[in-house]
PLY file of the C-alpha trace (Angstrom):
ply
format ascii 1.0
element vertex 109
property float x
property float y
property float z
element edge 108
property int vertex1
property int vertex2
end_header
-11.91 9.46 17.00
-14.97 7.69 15.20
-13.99 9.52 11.82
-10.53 8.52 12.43
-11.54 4.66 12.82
-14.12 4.98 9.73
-11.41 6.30 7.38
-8.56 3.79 8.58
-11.75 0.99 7.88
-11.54 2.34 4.37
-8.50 1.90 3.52
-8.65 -2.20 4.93
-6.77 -1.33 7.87
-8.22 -3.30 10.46
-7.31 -2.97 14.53
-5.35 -6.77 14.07
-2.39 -4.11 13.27
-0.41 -2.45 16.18
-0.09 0.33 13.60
-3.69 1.02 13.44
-3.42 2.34 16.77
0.27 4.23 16.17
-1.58 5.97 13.06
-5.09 6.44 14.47
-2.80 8.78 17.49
-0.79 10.25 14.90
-4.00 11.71 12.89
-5.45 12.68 16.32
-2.26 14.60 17.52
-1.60 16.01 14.05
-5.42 17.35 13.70
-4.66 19.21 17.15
-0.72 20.22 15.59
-0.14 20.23 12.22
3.31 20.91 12.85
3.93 18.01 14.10
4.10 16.65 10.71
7.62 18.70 9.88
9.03 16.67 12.75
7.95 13.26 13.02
10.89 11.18 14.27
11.85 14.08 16.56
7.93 15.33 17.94
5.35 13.04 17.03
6.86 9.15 17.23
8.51 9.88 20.44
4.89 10.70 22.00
3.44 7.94 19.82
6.14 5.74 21.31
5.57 7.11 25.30
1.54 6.81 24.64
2.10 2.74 23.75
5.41 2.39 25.95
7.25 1.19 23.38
10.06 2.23 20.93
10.17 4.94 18.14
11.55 2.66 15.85
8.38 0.21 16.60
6.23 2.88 16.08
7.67 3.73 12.68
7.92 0.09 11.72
4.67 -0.26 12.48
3.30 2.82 11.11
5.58 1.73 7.54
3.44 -1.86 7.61
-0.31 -0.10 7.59
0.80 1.96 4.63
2.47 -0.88 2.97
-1.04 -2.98 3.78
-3.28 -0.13 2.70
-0.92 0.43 -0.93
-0.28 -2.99 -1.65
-4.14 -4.01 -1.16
-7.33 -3.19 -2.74
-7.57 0.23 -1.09
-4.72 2.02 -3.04
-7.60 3.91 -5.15
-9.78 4.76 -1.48
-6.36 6.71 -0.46
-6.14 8.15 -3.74
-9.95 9.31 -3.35
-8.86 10.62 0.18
-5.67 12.28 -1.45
-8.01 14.00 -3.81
-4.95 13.58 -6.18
-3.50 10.37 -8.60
-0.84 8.94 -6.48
2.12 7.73 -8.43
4.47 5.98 -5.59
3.60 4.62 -2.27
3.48 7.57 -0.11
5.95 8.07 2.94
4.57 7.62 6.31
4.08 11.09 6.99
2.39 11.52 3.60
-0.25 8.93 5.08
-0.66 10.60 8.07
-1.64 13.90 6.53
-3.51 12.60 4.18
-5.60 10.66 6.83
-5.93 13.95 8.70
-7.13 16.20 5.93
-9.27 13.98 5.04
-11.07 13.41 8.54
-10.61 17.49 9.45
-12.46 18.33 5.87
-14.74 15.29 7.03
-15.46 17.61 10.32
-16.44 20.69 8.46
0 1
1 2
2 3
3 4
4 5
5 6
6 7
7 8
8 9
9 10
10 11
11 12
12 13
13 14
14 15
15 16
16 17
17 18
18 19
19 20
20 21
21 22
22 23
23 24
24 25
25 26
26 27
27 28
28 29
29 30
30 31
31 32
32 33
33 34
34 35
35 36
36 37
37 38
38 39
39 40
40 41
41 42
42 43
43 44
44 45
45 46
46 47
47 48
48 49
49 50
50 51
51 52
52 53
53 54
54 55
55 56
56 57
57 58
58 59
59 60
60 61
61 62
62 63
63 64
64 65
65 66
66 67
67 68
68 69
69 70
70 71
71 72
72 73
73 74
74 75
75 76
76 77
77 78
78 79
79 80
80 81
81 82
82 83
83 84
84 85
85 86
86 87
87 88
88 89
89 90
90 91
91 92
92 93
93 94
94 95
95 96
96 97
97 98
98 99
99 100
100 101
101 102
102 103
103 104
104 105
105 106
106 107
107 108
């Protein structure tokens, strides 16, 4: 979980965002079940959501802020370094997510 906190750091998301703690749970559960990335509104918000007893449409609201925040900030080129690609568009909240996650899994190694 301390690699998931550094990276979200990184990219100037700080813990003053309920969707620091919606994406920090989606990296974890997606690191454990990458699958879980093919069916986000259907698998992975609705545990998000029963984790933080709260909706699925708060988690993805929430989860849609951070990456707004993290794009529309400073840290666009940190995400891109994370990417390990040029990023031409904002990327989807699922895009974040597995980008987070491949980042802190190759981190791991």
């Amino acid at each position: 979980m301390r690699c998931i906190d550094d990276a979200l750091k990184l990219l100037g998301i700080r813990r003053t965002y309920k969707g620091y703690y919606y994406v920090a749970d989606a990296v974890q559960l997606v690191m454990k079940d990458a699958s879980m990335l093919l069916y986000i509104s259907k698998t992975l918000y609705p545990e998000i959501a029963k984790r933080h007893n709260t909706t699925i449409n708060c988690v993805e609201r929430n989860i849609r802020t951070v990456v707004a925040t993290c794009w529309e900030g400073e840290n666009k080129e940190v995400l891109e370094l994370m990417a390990g690609t040029r990023l031409y568009r904002r990327p989807t909240s699922g895009e974040f997510i597995d980008i987070i996650s491949s980042y802190v899994s190759a981190d791991d190694d």
